[in-house]
C-alpha angles and dihedrals in degrees: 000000000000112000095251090051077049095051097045095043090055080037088061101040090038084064092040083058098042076051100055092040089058089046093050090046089054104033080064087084086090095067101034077058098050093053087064088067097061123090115204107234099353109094094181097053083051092053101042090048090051094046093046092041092044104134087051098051097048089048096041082051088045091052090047089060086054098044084058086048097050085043090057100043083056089054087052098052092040078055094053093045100040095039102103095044084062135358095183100039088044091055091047082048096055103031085055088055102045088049085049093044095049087044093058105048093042093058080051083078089064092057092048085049087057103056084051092061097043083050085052099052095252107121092158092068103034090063093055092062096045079055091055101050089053093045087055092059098075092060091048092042084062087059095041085050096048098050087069094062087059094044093048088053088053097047096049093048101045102076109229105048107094099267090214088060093048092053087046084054094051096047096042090060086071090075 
């Protein structure tokens, strides 16, 4: 492959992945709306608010799902285009965000558990397992913070993605 046909194909993918990115920041709107629903110590308000708001749980659960498979095609495509910078650094990179994406849409079952529960007049357990969903947040959000200090790697040694946003990547993997 010439160098122009080179440039224009990480051009290109380079776009597809800035895409997907932007897809994945604004398809997060599902989760910051389900959190309304929840009421802090008072299983039976947060039932009451899920089973009264049901559609809207159940779709905000379902964009969550797509939200994991759009995070994960832009993983892909970040793979294909930072490969070569870094075989090693590019596989870390993917295998973190498919843990963290599978993490992720497995704890979605609790959700769905849950709204069982609330239908069946158990508030008591369906907010355990609303408790349990968010409590497994905290393990998938460390993968979902380690996959950038790869990236960043990635980005500072390849050679045409910006170096100041690489280190920014890696730092911000701290958090």
């Amino acid at each position: 492959m010439n160098e122009l046909n080179l440039y224009v194909s990480q051009k290109r993918k380079a776009r597809l992945a800035g895409i997907g990115w932007t897809i994945v920041a604004f398809a997060a709107w599902p989760d910051m709306v389900r959190k309304t629903l929840f009421v802090p110590g008072d299983a039976v308000a947060t039932g009451r608010n899920i089973l009264v708001n049901n559609l809207l749980f159940r779709m905000s659960i379902l964009g969550d799902i797509a939200t994991e498979i759009a995070f994960l095609l832009t993983a892909l495509i970040l793979f294909d285009l930072l490969r070569e910078a870094g075989k090693t650094a590019a596989r870390a990179m993917l295998s973190m965000v498919v843990i963290a994406v599978t993490m992720a849409i497995l704890k979605t079952g609790a959700e769905l558990a849950a709204l069982n529960f609330f239908e069946a007049n158990d508030p008591a357990h369906g907010n355990l397992l609303i408790e349990l969903f968010q409590a497994s947040a905290v393990p998938t959000s460390v993968f979902f913070g380690l996959w950038m200090l790869p990236l960043g790697y990635l980005f500072f040694v390849s050679g045409f993605m910006p170096k100041a946003l690489g280190v920014f990547l890696m730092i911000g993997s701290t958090g």
